[in-house]
LUMTIGU-289984 format. One record per residue: residue in one letter; x, y, z of N, C-alpha, C in turn. Coordinates in pm, whole numbers, plus 50000, padded with zeros to 5 digits. Example, Ala and Ser with C-alpha at 12.3 -4.5 7.8 and 13.67 -1.06 7.14 Angstrom:
A513194943150780512304955050780513204967050780 S512854977550708513674989450714512905000350787 
END
This chain:
X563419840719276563669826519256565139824319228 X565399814619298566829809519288567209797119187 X568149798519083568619791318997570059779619019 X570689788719126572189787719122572239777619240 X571479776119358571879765619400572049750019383 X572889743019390572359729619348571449722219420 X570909716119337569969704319405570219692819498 X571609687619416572059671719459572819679619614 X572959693519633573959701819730572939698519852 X571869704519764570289707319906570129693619917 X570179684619818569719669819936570799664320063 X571869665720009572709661120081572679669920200 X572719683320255572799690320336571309687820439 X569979682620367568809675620436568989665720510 X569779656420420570309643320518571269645720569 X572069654820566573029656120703572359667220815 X571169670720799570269678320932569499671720968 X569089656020927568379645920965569219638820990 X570319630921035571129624821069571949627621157 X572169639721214572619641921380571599636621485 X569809636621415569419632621545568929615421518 X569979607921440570179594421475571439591021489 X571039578921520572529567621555573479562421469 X574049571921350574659564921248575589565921210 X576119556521134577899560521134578169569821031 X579319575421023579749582320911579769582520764 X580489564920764580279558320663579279555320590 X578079552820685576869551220601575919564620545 X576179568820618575499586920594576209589720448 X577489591420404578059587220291576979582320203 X577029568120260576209558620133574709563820096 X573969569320218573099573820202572589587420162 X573909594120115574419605320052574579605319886 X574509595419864575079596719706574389580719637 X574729582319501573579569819446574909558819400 X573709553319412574499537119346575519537619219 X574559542119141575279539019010574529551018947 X574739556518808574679564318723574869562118549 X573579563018467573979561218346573759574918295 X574799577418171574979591018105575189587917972 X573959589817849574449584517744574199600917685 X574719594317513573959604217414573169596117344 X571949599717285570999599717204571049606917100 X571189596116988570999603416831570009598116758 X568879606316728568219602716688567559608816527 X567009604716448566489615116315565439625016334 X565639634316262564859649016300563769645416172 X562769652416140561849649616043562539655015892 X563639659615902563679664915765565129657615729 X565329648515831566349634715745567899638015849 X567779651615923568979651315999569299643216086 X570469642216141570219638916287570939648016397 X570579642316514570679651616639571039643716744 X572259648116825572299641016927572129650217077 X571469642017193571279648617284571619638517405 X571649646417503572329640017666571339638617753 X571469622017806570419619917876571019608217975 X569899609118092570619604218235569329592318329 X570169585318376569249580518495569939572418591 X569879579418686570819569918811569679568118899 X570269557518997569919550919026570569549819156 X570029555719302570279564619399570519554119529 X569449547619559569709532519672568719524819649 X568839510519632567909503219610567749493919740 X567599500619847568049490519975566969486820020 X565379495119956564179491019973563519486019929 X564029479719771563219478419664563659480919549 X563369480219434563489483819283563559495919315 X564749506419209564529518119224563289519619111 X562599534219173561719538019119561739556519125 X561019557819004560979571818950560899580218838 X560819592918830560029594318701561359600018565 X560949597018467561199602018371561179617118293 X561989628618283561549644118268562599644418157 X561479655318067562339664517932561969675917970 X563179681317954563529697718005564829701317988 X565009715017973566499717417889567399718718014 X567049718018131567029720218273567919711518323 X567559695718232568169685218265569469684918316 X569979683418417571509679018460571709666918528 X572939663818525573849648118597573199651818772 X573409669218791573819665518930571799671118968 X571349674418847569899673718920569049661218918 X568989653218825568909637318851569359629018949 X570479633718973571309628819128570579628219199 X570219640219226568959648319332567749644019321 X567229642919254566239638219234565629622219264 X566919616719223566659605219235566719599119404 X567749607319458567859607319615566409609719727 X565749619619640565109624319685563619610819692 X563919603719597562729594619572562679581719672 X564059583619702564379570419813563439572619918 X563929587919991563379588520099562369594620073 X561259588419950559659599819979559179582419977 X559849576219900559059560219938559399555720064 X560249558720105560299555620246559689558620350 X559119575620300558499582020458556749579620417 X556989572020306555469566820305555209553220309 X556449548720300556659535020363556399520520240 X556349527420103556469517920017557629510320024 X557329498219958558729490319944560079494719768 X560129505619758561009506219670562189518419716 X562909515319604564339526119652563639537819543 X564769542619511564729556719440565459556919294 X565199564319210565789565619072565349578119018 X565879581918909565349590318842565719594018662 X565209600718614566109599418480565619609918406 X566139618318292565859627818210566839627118057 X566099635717942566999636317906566809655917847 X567889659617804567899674917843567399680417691 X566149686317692565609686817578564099697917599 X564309708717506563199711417489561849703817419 X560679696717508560259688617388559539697817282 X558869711117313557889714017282558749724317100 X560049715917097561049719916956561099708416873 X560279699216875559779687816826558829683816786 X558859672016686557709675316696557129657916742 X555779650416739555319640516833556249628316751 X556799624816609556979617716579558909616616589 X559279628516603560369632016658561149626616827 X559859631016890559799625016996559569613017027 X558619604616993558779590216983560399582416940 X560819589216814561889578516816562829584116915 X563119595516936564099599317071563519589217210 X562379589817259561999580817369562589568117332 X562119560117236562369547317181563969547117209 X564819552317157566269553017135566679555317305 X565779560117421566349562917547565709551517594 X565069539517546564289531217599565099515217588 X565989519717456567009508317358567979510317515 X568569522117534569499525217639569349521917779 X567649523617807567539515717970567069504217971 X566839494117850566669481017834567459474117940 X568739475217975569559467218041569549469218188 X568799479118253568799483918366567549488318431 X566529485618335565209486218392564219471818410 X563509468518475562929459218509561659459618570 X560929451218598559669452918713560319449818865 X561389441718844562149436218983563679445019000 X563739456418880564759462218922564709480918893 X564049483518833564179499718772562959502818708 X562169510118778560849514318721560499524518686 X560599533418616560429544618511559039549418520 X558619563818526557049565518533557269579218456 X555919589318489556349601618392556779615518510 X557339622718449557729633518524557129646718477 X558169655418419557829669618423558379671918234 X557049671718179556759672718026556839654617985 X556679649018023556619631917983555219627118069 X554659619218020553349616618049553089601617994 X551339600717983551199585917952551649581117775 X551469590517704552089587117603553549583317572 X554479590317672555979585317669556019573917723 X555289569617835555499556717881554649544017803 X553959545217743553579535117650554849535517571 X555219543717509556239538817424557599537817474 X557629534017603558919532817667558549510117664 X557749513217740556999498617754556389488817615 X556629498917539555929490317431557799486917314 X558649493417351559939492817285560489481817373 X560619482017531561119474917628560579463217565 X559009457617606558439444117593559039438817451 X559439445017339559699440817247560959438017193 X561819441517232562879440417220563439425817350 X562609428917417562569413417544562129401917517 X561449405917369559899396917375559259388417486 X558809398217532558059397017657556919401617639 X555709403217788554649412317828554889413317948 X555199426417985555729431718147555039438818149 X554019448118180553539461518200554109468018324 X553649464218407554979464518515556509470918514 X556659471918414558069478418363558469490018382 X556819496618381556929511218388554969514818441 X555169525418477554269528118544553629541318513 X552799546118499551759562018428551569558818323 X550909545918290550339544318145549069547918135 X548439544318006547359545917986546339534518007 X545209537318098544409522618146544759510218082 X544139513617909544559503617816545689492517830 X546369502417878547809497217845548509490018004 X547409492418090547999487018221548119494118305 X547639511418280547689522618404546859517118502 X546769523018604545849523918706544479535318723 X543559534718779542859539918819543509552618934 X542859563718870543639575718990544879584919003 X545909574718874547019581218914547649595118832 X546749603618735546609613818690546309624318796 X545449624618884544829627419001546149626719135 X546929615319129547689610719238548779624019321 X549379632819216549819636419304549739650019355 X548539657719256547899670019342546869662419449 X546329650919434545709646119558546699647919698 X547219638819708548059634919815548869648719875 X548839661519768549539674019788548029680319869 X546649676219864545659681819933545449676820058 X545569660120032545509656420163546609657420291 X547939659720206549299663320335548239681320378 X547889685220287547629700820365546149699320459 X545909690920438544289695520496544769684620637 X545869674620637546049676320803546869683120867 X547669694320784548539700320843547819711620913 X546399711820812545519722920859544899716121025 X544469706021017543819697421144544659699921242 X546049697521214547069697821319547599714821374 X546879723121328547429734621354545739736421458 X544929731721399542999733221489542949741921403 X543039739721245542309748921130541699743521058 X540789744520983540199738520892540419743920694 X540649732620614541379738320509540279746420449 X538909745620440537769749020393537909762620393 X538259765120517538569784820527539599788420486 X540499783820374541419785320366541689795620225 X542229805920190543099812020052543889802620015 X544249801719866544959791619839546189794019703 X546929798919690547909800819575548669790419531 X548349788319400549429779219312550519784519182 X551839781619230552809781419166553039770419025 X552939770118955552989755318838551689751718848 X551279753118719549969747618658549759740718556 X550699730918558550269718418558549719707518568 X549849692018547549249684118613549129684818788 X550099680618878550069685218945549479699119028 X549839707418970549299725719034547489723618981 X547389718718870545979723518847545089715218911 X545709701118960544639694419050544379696119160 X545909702919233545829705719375544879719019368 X544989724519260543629735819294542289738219300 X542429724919187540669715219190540289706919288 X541499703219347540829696219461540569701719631 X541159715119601541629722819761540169731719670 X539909733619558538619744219562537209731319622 X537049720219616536279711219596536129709619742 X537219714119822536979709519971536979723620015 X536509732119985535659743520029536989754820003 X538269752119950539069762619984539229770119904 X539209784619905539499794719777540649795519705 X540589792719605541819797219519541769808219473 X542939818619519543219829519508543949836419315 X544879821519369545699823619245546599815019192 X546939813419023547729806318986548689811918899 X549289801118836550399806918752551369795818666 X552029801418564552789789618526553779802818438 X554929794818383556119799618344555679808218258 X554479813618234554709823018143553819838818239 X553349834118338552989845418408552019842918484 X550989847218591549949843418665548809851118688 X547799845818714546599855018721546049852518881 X545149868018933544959866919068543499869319112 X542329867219160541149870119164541049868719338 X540549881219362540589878819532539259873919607 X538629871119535537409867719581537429851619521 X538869845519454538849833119383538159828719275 X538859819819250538549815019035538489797919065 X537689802718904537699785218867538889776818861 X538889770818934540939762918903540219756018756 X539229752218691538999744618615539259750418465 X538319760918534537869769718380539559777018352 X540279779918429541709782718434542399773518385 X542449757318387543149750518286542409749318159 X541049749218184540379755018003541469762917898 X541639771318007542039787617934543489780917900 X544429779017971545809771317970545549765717841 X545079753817849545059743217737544569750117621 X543569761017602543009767017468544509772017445 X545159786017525546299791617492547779791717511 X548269781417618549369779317624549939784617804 X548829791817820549559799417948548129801918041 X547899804918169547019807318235546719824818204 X547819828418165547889846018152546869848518081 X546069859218116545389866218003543579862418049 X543459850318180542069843818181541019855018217 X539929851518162539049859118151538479859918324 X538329852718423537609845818511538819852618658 X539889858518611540599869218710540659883218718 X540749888818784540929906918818541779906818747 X543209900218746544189903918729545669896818686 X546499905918630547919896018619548679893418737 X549659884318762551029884518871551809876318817 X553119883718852554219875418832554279858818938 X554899853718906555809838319003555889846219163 X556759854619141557279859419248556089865119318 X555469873119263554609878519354553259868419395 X553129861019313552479850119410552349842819508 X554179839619526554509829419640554759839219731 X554669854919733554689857319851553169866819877 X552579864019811550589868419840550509861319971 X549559870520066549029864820171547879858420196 X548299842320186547399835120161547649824820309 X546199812520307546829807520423547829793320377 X547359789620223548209781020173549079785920058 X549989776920057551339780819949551269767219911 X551159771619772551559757519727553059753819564 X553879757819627554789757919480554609741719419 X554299742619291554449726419239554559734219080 X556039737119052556419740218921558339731818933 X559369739718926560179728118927561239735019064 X562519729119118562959731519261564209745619228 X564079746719348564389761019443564129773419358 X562729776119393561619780119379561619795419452 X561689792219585561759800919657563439800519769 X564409810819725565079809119801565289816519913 X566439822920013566009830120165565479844220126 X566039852720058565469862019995564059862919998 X563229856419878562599852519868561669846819975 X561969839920049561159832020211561259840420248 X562199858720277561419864020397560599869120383 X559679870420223558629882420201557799871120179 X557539859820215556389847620195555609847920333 X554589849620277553339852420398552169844020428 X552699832920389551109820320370551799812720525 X550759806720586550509799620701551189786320658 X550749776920535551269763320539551799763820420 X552819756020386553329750720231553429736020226 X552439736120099552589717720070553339718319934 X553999710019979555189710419806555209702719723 X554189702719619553769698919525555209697219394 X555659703519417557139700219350557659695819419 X559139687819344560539685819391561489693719494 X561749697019542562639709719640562539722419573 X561299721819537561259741219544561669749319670 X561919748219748562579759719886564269752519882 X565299762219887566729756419915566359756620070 X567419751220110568009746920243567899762420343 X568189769520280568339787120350567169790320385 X566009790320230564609792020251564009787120384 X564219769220388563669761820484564209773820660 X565639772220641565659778420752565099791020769 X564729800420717563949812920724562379810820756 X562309801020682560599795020734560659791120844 X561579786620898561309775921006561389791121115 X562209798321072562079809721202560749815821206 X559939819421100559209823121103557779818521119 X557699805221138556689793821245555909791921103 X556189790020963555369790020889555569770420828 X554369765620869554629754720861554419744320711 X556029736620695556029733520537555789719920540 X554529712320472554789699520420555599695720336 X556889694120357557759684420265557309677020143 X558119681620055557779671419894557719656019924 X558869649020010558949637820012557859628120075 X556669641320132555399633220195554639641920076 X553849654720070553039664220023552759653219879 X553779656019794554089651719664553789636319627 X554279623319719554749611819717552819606319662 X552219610319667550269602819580550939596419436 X552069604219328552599598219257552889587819230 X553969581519338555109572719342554129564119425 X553219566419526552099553319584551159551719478 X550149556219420549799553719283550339544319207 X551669548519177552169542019081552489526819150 X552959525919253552909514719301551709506019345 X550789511719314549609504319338549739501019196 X549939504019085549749500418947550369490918925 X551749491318952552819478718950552369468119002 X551309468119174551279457619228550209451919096 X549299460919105547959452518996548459449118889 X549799457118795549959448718691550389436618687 X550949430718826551829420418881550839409918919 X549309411818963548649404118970547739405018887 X547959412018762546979414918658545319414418732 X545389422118818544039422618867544339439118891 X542439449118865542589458918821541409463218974 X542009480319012541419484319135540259493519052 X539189497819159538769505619098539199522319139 X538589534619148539139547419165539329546919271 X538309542819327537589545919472538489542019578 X538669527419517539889518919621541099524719602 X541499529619471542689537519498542919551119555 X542019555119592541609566819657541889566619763 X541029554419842541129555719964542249550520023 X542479539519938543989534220014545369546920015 X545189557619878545749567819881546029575819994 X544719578220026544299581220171544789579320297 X544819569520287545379557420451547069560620476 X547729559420366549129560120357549319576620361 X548549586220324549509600520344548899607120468 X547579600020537547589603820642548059597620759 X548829583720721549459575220825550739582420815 X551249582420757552849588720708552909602820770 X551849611420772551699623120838551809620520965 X551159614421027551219612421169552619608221187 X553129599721137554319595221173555419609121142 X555829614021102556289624421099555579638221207 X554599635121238554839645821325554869638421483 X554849623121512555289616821649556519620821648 X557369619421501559079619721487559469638421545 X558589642021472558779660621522558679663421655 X557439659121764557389661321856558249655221922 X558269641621905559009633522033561169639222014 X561419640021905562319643621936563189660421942 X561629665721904561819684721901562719686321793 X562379680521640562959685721587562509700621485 X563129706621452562989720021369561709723221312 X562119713521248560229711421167560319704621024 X558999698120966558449688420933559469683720831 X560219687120773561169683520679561919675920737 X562979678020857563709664520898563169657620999 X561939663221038560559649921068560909640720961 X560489640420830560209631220748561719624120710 X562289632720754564019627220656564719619320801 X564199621620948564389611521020564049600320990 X562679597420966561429586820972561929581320853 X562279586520728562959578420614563999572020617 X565239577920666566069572620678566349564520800 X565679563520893565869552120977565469539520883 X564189544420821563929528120761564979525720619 X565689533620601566549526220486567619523120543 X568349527020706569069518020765568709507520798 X567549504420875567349494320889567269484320795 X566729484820687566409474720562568119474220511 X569029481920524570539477320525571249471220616 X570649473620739571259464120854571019453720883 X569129449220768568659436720801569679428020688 X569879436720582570459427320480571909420920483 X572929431820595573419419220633575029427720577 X575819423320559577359430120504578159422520373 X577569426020278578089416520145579669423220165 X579939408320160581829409820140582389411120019 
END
């Protein structure tokens, strides 16, 4: 696994391998290279035993040429200026190649949470919430949860916002809790949409996912649903794993009884219900027919991609493969669903939440399911008309064509502010 490349490096180098095969100027490739604007504060907040502490935290705000930016919120010590960059870039074009109406954002602040403790954390959220008061909105900056932030951070992102506004927006922010204005589904949203990009990638190859081995990288929200839901549609899960080590059963395991075990002890390591241990590494390159990394990006770099032996990758994370990886895969005919489609059940979810909080009228699962549905297998197709018809490489600047045409266009409709 690769540490050292940058992120905001690998997006930009995506959209400049999706942008030779359009019509665009220099200048704008630029714009569509780098974000709008950028906030970088510190946060000081009180520790439980009367100190205080200050810490660095970010959220830019990448192109809004589609919409409100939108995107999630992450604590991790991981946090950087130029991986938020990235990130947030990255959100433009996953709403785009699924064809929502919003731009992209993103935000973190750099923090171990799990050195805290819950009441610690609240006023730190609160105090990063005082800070995006001025730049978040339902009509301008929408905040959801990311990677260690969940429905409890966003209630209290939304419940500091509305009050300090004196307002009621729910809308403000998005991965709440029903109560509070969540939606139906969207816990589920984005290991779903990571099952359904694979099970037509499987259709489109004349495979069926049912026969399929299945390995997961990050077991998490994300990783542990895509394994509950790829075991549910007949496919074996071979194996999982999370940052502290992985377990392997070749005849396949409970993805369920495996987050049992997680949640009793902290780690999947050690489950009773596998043969065996494995490292990260030796998972993502087990011969399986799916790969699924969804822990955090460049994951797997070329090194790494040439000893990877699975048939499809749906990328349940952020840019887990660098730019090198991709090209080593691509020689080797192993076909990758892109984060900016695989991943995106999140960011449509969540926008189904926004719309209902906006008409304060509430969906049920089912409907969010299926409409879930409609959009990652329409978006699929469209990315692979974009692959065939213009022979490109494969499915990654499929999707980063198909995106970024539509965020030129929605800039060319708007016209040339002087």
């Amino acid at each position: 696994m690769s540490n050292e490349v940058n992120p905001f490096e690998s997006l930009q180098e995506q959209i400049d391998d999706a942008a030779v095969h359009l019509d665009v100027e220099d200048g704008l490739v630029e714009r569509l290279k780098n974000p709008e604007r950028i906030l970088e504060t510190n946060l000081t907040f009180e520790r439980d035993d009367g100190g205080l502490e200050t810490v660095r935290a970010y959220r830019s705000q990448f192109n809004g040429d589609r919409g409100p930016y939108k995107g999630g919120i992450r604590y991790h010590p991981g946090v950087t200026r130029d991986e938020v960059k990235a990130l947030s870039g990255w959100m433009v074009y996953k709403c785009a190649t699924v064809g929502i109406p919003y731009g992209g954002g993103k935000g973190g602040i750099s923090i171990d949470p799990g050195e805290y403790s819950e009441d610690e954390l609240e006023r730190l959220t609160r105090s990063f919430a005082k800070e995006l008061r001025p730049i978040i909105g339902e009509d301008r900056d929408i905040p959801a949860p990311d990677v260690n932030t969940g429905q409890r951070e966003m209630n209290w992102i939304k419940d500091t916002y509305e009050t300090l506004e004196n307002t009621t927006e729910p809308g403000v922010i998005t991965g709440k809790n029903l109560d509070s204005g969540g939606s139906e589904g969207r816990v589920e949203a984005t290991g779903r949409s990571t099952v359904l990009a694979a099970r037509e990638a499987f259709e489109y190859l004349g495979r069926d996912i049912a026969d399929a081995t299945v390995a997961v990288q990050g077991y998490g929200n994300a990783g542990w649903i895509t394994a509950k839901l790829a075991d549910e549609l007949g496919a074996t899960v071979v194996a999982v794993s999370d940052s502290s080590g992985g377990v392997y059963a070749e005849d396949g395991l409970d993805p369920v009884a495996a987050k049992d075990h997680k949640r009793e002890t902290g780690s999947v390591a050690g489950f009773a219900g596998a043969d065996g241990e494995i490292s990260n590494d030796e998972l993502l390159t087990l011969d399986v027919e799916l790969l699924v990394p969804a822990a955090l990006e460049n994951a797997i770099d070329a090194d790494l991609a040439e000893e990877v032996s699975a048939d499809v990758i749906s990328e349940a994370a952020n840019g887990p493969l660098t730019p090198d990886a991709d090209d080593v895969l691509t020689d080797e005919d192993v076909l990758v669903v892109p984060d900016i489609l695989a991943n995106a059940g999140g960011v449509t979810v969540s926008y189904f939440e926004w719309v209902q909080n906006r008409q304060r009228f509430y969906w049920s699962e089912e409907k969010v399911n299926d409409e879930l549905e409609t959009i990652i297998v329409d978006a699929f197709d469209d990315l692979i008309a974009a692959y065939e018809e213009k022979d490109l490489a494969n499915l990654r600047t499929a999707a980063y064509v198909v995106a970024i045409q539509r965020v030129m266009d929605s800039y060319d409709q708007a016209g040339t502010w002087p």
